[in-house]
MDTraj code that builds the backbone (N, CA, C; nanometers):
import mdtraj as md
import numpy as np

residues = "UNK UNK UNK UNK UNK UNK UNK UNK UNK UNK UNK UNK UNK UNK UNK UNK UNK UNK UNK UNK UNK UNK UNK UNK UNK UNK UNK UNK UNK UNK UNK UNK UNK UNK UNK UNK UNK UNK UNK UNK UNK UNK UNK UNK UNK UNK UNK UNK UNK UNK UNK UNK UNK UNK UNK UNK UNK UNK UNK UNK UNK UNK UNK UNK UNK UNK UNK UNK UNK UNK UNK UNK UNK UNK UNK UNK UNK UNK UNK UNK UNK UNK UNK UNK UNK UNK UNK UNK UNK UNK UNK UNK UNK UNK UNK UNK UNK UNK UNK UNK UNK UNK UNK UNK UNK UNK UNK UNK UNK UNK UNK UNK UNK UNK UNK UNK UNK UNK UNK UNK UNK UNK UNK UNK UNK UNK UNK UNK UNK UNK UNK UNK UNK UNK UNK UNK UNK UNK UNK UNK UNK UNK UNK UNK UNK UNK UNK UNK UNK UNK UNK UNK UNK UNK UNK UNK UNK UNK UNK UNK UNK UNK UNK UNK UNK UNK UNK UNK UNK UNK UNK UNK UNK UNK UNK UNK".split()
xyz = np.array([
    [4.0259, 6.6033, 6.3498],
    [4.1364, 6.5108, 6.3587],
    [4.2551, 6.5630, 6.2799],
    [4.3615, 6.5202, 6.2959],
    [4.4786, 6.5787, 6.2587],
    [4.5541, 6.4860, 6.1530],
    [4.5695, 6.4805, 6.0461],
    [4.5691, 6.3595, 5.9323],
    [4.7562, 6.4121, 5.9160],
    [4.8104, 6.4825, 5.9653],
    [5.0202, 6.5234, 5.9100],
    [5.0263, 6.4565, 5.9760],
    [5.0414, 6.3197, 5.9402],
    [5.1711, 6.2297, 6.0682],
    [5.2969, 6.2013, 5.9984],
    [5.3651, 6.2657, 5.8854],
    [5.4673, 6.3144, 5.8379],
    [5.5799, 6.4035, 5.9048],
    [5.5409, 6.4825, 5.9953],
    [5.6084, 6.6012, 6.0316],
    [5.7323, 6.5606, 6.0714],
    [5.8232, 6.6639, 6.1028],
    [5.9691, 6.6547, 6.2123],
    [5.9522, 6.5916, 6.3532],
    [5.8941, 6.6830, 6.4057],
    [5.8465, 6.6171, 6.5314],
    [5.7367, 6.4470, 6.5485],
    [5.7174, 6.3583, 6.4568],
    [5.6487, 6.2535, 6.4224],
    [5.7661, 6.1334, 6.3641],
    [5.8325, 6.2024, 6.2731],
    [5.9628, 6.0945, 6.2293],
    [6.1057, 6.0911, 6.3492],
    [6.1509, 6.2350, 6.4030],
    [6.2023, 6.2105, 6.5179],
    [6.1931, 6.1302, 6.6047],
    [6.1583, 6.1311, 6.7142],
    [6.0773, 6.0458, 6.8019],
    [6.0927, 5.8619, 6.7316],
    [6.0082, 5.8642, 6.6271],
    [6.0337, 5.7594, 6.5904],
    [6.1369, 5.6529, 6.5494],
    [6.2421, 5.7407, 6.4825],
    [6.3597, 5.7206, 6.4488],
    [6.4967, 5.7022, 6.5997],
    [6.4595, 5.7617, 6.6947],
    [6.4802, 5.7241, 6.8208],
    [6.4547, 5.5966, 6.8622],
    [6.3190, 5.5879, 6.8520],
    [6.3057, 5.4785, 6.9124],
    [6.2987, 5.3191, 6.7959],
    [6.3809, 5.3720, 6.7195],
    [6.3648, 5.2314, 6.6577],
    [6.5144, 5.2226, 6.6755],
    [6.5810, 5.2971, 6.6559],
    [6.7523, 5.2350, 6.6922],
    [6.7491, 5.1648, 6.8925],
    [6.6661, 5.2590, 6.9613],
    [6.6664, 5.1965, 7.1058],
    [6.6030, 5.0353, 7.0547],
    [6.5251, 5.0097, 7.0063],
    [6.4431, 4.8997, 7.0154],
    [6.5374, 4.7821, 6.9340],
    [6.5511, 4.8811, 6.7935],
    [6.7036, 4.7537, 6.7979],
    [6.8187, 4.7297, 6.8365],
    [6.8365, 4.8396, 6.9384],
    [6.9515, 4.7724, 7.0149],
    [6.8937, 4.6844, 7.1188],
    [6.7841, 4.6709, 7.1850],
    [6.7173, 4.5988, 7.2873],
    [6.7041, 4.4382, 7.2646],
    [6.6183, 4.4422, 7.1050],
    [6.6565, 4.3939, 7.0459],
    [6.7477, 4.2508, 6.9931],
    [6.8475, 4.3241, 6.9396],
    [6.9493, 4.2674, 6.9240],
    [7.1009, 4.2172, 7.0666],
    [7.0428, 4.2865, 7.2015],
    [7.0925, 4.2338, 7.3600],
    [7.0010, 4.1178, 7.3272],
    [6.9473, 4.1294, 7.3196],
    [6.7960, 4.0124, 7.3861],
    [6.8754, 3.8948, 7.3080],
    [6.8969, 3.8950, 7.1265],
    [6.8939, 3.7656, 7.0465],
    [7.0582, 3.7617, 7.0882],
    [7.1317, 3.8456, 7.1805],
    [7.2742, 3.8263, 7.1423],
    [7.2587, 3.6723, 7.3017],
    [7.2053, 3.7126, 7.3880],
    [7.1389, 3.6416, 7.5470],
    [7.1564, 3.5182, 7.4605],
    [7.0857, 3.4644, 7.3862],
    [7.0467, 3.3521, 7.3215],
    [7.0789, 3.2931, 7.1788],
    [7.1976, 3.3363, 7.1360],
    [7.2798, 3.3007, 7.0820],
    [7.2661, 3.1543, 7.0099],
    [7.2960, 3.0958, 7.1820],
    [7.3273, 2.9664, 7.1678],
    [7.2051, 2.8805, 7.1112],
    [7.1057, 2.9249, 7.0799],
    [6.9970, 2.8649, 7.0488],
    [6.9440, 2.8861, 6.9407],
    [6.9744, 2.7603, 6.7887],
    [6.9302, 2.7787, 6.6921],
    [6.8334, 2.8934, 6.6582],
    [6.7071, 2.8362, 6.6925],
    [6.5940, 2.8970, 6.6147],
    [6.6300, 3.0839, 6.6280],
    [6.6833, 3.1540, 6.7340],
    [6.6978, 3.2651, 6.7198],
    [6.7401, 3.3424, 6.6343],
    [6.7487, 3.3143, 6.5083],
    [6.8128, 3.3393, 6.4493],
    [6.6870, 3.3638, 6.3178],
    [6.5517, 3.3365, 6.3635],
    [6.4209, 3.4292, 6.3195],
    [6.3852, 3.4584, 6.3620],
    [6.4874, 3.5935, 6.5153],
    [6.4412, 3.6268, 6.5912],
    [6.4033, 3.8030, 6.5619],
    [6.5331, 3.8462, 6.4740],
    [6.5272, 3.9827, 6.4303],
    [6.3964, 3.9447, 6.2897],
    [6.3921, 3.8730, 6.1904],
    [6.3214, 3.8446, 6.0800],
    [6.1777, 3.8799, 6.1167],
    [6.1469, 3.7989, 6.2933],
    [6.0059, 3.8172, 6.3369],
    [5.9941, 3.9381, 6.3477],
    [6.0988, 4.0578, 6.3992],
    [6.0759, 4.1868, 6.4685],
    [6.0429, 4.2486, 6.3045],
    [6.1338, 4.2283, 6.2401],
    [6.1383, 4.3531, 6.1109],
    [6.0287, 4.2970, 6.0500],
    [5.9398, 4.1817, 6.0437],
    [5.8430, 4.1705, 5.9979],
    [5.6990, 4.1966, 6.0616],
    [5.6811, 4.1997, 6.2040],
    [5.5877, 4.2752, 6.2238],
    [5.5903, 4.4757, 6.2387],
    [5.7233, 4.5264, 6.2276],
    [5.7003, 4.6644, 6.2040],
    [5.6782, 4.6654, 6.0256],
    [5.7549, 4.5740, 5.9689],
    [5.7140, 4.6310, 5.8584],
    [5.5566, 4.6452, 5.8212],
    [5.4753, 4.4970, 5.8405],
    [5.3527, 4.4794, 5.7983],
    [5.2904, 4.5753, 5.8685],
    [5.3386, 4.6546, 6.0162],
    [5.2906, 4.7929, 6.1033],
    [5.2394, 4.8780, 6.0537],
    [5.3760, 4.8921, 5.9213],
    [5.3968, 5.0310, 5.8734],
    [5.2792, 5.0233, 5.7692],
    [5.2825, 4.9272, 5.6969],
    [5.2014, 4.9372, 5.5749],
    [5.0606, 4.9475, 5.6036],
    [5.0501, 4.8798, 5.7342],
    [4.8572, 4.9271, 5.7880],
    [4.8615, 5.0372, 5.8418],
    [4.9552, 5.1214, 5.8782],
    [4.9789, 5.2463, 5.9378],
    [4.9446, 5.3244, 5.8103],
    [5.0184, 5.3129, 5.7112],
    [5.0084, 5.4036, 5.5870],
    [4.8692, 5.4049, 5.5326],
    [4.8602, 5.2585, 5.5060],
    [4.7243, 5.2716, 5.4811],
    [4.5834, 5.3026, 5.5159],
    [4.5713, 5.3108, 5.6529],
    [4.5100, 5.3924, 5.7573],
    [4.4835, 5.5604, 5.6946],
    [4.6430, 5.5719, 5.7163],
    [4.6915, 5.7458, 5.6505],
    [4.6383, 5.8142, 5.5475],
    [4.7052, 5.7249, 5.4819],
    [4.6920, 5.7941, 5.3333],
    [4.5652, 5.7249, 5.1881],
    [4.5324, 5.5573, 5.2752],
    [4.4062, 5.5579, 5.2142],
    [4.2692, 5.5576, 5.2546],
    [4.2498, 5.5278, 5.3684],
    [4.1203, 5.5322, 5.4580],
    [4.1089, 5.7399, 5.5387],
    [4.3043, 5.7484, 5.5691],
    [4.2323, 5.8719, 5.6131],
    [4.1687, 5.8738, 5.7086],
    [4.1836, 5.8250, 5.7874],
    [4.1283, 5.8299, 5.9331],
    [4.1420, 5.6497, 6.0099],
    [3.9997, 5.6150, 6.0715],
    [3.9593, 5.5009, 6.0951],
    [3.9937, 5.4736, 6.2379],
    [3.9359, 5.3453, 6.3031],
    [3.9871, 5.3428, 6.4259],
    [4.1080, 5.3499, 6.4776],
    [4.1732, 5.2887, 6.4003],
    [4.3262, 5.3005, 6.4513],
    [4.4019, 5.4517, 6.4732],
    [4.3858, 5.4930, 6.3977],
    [4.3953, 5.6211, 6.3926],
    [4.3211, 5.7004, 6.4822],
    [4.2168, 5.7278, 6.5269],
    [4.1313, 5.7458, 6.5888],
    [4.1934, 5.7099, 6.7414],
    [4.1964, 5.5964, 6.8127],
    [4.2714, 5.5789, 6.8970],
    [4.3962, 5.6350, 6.9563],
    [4.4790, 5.6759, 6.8307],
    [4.5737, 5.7296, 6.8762],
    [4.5143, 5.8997, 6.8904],
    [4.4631, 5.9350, 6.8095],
    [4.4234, 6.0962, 6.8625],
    [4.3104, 6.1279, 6.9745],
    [4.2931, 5.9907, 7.0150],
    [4.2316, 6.0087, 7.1412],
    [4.3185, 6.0472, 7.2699],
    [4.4231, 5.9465, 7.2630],
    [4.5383, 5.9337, 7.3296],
    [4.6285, 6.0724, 7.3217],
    [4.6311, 6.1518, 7.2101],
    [4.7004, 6.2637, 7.2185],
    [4.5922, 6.3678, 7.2676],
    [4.4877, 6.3843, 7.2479],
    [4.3536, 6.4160, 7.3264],
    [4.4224, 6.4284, 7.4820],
    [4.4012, 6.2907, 7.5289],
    [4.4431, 6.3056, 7.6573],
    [4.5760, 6.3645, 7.7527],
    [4.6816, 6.3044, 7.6495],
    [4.8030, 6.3471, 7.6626],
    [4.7860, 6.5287, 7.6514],
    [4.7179, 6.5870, 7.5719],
    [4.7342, 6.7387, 7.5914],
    [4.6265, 6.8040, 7.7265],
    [4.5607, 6.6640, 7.7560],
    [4.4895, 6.7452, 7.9021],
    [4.5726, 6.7354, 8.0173],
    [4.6541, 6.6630, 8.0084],
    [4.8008, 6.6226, 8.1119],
    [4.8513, 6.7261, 8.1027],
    [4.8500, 6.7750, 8.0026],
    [4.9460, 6.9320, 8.0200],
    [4.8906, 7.0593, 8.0184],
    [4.7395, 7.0192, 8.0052],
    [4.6522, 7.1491, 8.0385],
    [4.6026, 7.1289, 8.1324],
    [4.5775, 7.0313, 8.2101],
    [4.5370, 7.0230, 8.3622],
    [4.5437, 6.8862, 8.4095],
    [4.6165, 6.8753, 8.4813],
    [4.6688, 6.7437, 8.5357],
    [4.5767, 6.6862, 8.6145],
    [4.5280, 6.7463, 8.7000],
    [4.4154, 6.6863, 8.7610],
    [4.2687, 6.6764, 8.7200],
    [4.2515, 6.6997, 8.6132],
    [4.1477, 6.6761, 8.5085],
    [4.2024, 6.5312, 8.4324],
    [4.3079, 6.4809, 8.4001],
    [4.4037, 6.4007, 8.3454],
    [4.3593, 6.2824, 8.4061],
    [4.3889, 6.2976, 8.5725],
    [4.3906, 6.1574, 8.6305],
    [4.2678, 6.1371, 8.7018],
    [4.1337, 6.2419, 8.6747],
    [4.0138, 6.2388, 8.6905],
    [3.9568, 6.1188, 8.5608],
    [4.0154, 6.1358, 8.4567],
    [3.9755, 6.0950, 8.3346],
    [4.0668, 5.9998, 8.3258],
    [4.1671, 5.9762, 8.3943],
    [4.2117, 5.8118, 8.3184],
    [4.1529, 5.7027, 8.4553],
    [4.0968, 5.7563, 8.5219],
    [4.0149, 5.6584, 8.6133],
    [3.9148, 5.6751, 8.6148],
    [3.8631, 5.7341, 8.5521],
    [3.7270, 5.7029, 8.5430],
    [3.6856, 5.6680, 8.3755],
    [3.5450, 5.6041, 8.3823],
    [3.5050, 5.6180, 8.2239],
    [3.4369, 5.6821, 8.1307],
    [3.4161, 5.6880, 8.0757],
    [3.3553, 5.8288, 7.9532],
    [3.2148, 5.8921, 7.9771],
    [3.2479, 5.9713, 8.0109],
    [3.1064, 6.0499, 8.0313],
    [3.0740, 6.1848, 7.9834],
    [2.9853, 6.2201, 7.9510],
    [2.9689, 6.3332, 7.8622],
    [2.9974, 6.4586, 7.9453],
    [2.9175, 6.4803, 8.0383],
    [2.9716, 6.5838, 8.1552],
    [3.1121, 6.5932, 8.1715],
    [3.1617, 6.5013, 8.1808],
    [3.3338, 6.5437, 8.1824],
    [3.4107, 6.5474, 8.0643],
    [3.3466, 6.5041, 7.9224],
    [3.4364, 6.5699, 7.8219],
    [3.3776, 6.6550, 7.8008],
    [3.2723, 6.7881, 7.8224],
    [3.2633, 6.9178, 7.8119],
    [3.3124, 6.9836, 7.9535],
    [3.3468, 6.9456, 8.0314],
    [3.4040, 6.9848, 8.1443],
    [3.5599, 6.9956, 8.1267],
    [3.6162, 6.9052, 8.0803],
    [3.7740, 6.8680, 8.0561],
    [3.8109, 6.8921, 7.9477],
    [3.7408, 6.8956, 7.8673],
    [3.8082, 6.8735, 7.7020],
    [3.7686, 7.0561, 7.6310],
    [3.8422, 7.1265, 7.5517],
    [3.8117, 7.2208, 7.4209],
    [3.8128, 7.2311, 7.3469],
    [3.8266, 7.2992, 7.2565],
    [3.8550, 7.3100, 7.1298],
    [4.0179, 7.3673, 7.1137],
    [4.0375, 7.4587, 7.1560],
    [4.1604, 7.5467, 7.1603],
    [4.2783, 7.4699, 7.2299],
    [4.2526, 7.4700, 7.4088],
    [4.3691, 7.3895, 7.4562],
    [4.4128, 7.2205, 7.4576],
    [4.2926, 7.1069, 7.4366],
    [4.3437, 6.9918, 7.4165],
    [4.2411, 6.9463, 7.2946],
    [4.1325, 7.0297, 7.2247],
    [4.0940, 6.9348, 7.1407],
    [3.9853, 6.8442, 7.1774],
    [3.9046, 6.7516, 7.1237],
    [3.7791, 6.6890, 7.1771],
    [3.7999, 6.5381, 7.1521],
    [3.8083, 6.4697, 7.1893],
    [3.8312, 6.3147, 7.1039],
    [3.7323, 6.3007, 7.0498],
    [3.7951, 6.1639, 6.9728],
    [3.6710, 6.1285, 6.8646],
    [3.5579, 6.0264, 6.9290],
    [3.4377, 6.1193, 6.9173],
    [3.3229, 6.0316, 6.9918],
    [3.2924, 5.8933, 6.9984],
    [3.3314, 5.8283, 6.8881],
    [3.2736, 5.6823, 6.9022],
    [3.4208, 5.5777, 6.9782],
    [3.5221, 5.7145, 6.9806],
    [3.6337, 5.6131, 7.0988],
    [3.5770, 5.6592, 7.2600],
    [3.5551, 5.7625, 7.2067],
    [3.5130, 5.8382, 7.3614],
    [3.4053, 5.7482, 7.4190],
    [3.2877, 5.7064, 7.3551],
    [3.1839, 5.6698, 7.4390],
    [3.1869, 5.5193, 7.4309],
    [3.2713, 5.4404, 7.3975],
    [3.2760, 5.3453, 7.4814],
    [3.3718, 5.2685, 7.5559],
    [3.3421, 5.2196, 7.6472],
    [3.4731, 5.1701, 7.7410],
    [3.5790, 5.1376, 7.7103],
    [3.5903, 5.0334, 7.6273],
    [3.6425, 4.9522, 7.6331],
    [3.7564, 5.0279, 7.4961],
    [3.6814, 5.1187, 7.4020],
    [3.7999, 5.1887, 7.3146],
    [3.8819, 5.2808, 7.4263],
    [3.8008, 5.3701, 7.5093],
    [3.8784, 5.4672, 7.5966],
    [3.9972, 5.4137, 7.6269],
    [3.9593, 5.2926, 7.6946],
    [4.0585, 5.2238, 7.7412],
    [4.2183, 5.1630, 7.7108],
    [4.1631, 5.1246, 7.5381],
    [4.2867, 5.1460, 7.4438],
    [4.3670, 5.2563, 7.4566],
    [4.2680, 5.3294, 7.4275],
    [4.3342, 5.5156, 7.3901],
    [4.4217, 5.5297, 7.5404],
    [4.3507, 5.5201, 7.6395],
    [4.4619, 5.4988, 7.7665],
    [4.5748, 5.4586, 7.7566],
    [4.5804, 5.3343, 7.7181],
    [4.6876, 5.2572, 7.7098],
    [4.8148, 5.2960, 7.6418],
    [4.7222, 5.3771, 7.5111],
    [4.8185, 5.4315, 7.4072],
    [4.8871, 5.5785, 7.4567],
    [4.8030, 5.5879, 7.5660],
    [4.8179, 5.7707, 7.6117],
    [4.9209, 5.7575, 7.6634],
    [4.9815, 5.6397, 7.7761],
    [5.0862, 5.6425, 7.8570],
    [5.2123, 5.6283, 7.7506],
    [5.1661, 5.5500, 7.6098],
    [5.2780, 5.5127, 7.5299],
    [5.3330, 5.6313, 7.4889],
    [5.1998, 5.7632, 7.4317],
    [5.2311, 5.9041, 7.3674],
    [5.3341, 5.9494, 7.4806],
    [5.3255, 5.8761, 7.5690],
    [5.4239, 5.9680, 7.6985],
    [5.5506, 5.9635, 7.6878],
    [5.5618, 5.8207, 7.6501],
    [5.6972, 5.8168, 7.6045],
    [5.7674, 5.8316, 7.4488],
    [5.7031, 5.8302, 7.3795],
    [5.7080, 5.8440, 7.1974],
    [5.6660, 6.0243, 7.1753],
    [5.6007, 6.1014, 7.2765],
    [5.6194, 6.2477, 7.2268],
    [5.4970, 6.2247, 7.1320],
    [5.4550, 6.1887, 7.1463],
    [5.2744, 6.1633, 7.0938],
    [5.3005, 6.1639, 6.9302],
    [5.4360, 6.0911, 6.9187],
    [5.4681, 6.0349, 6.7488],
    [5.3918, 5.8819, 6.7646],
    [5.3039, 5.9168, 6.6292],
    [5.2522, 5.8095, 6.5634],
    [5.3190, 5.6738, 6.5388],
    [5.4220, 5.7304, 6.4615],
    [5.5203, 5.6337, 6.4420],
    [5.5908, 5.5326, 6.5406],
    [5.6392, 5.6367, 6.6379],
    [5.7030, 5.5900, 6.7310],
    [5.6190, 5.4377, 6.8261],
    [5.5024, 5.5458, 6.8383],
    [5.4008, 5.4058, 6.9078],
    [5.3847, 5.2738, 6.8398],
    [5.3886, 5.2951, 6.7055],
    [5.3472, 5.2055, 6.6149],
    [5.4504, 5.0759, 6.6252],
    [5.5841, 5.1354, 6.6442],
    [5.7166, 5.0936, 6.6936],
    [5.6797, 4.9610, 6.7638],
    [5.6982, 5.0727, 6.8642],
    [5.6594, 4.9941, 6.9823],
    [5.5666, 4.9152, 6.9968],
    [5.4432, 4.9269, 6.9705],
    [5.2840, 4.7751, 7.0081],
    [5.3759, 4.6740, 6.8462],
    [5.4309, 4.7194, 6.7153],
    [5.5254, 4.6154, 6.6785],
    [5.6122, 4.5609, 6.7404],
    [5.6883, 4.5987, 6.8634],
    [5.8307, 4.5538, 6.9486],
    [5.6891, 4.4536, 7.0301],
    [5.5949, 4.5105, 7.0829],
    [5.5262, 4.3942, 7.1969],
    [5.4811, 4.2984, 7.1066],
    [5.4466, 4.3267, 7.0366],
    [5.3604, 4.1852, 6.9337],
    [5.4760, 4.1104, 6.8959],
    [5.6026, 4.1539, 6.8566],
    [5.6651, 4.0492, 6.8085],
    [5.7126, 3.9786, 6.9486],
    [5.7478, 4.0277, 7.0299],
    [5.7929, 3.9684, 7.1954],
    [5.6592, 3.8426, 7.2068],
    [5.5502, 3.9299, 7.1867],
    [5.4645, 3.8038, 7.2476],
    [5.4606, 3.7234, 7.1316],
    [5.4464, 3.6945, 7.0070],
    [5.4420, 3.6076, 6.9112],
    [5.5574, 3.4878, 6.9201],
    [5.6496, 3.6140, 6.9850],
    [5.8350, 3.5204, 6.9874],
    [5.8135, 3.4462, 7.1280],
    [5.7071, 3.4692, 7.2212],
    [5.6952, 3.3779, 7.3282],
    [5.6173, 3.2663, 7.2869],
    [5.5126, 3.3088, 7.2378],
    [5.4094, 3.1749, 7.1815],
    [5.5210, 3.0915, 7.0698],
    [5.6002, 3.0943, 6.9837],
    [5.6567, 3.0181, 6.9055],
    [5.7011, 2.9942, 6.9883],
    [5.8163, 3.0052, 7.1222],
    [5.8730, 2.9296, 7.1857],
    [5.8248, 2.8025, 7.2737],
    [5.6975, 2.8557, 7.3440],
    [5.5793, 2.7509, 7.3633],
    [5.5646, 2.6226, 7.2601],
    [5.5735, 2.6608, 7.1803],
    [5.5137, 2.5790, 7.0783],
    [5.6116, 2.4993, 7.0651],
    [5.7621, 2.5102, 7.0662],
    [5.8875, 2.4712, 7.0319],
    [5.8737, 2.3913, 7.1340],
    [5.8599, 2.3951, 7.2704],
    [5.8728, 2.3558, 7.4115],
    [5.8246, 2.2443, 7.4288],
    [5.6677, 2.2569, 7.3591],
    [5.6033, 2.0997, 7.3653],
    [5.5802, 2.0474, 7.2441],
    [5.6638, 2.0695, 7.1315],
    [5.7324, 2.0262, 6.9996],
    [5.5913, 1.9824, 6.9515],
    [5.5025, 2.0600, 6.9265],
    [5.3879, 2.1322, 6.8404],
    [5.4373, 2.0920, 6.7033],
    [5.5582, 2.1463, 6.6821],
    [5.5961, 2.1296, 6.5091],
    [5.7641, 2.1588, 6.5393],
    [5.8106, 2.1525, 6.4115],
    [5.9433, 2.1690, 6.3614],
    [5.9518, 2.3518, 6.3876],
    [6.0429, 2.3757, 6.4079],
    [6.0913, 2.5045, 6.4700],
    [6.0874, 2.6276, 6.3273],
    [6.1061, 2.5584, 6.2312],
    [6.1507, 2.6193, 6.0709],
    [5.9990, 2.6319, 6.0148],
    [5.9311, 2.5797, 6.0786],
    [5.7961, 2.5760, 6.0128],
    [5.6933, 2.6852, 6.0643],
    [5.7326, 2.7035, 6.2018],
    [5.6463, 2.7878, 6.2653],
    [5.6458, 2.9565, 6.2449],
    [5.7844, 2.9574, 6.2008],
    [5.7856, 3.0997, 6.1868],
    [5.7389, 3.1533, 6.0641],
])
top = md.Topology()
chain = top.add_chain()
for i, resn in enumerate(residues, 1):
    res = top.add_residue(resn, chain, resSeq=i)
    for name in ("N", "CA", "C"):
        top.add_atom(name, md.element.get_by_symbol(name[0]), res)
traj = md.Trajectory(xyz[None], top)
């Protein structure tokens, strides 16, 4: 496993995509203006990347590995068989984990082996999938992804508080 998620190529990428995301962002809370509560709409965003970052780090630099981590170098796993053989790629993102095809598809030299206990079961592969299409667009930065499943979590959290607002669950100041 590959533990530098420090590098140039890891903070780039990332730093990209956090000015795109707050400009997205900040279109989205400018749409809705007119509506009090938005206005813990950026507070929600910068608070789930921040709390991101700090389980990100801590992953990093005190566990040193772990699933989360793990997931994502599955995902860059895959992402480097996309570019070492494409049709090995979309053999393996439709189908599910099988041992014959990660010694068939996978090396040491050109993409690397994932980590077995994401590999052999479904339902992690499946993450790592998910995350593989994200490495597609983030340049297989850590960071960058991290970004981003923070940009979806706060979207969906910022839908459920609105729910909640909708059928006046509680006071609007309370929920966030």
């Amino acid at each position: 496993m590959r533990f530098n998620y420090f590098g140039l190529f890891d903070n780039i990428p990332a730093i990209i995509w956090l000015v795109i995301l707050i400009v997205i962002a900040n279109n989205y809370r400018s749409k809705h203006r007119d509506k009090e509560h938005y206005k813990y709409f950026m507070p929600n965003l910068y608070a789930k990347w921040g709390f991101g970052m700090v389980f990100a780090l801590f992953y990093i630099l005190v566990y040193r590995g772990g699933d989360t981590v793990a997931y994502f170098e599955t995902a860059r796993t895959l992402n480097k068989l996309l570019l070492h053989n494409p049709a090995g790629w979309i053999e393996q993102m439709t189908s599910g984990p099988s041992s014959e095809m990660v010694n068939r598809l996978f090396d040491i030299r050109n993409t690397g082996y994932p980590p077995g206990w994401i590999y052999r079961e479904t339902n992690s592969l499946f993450v790592a999938k998910v995350f593989s299409f994200l490495g597609l667009i983030t340049f297989n930065s850590y960071w960058a992804t991290s970004l981003i499943i923070g940009f979806l979590s706060a979207r969906a959290s910022w839908r459920l508080y609105e729910l909640a607002l909708r059928y006046q669950i509680n006071r609007h100041g309370w929920l966030v």
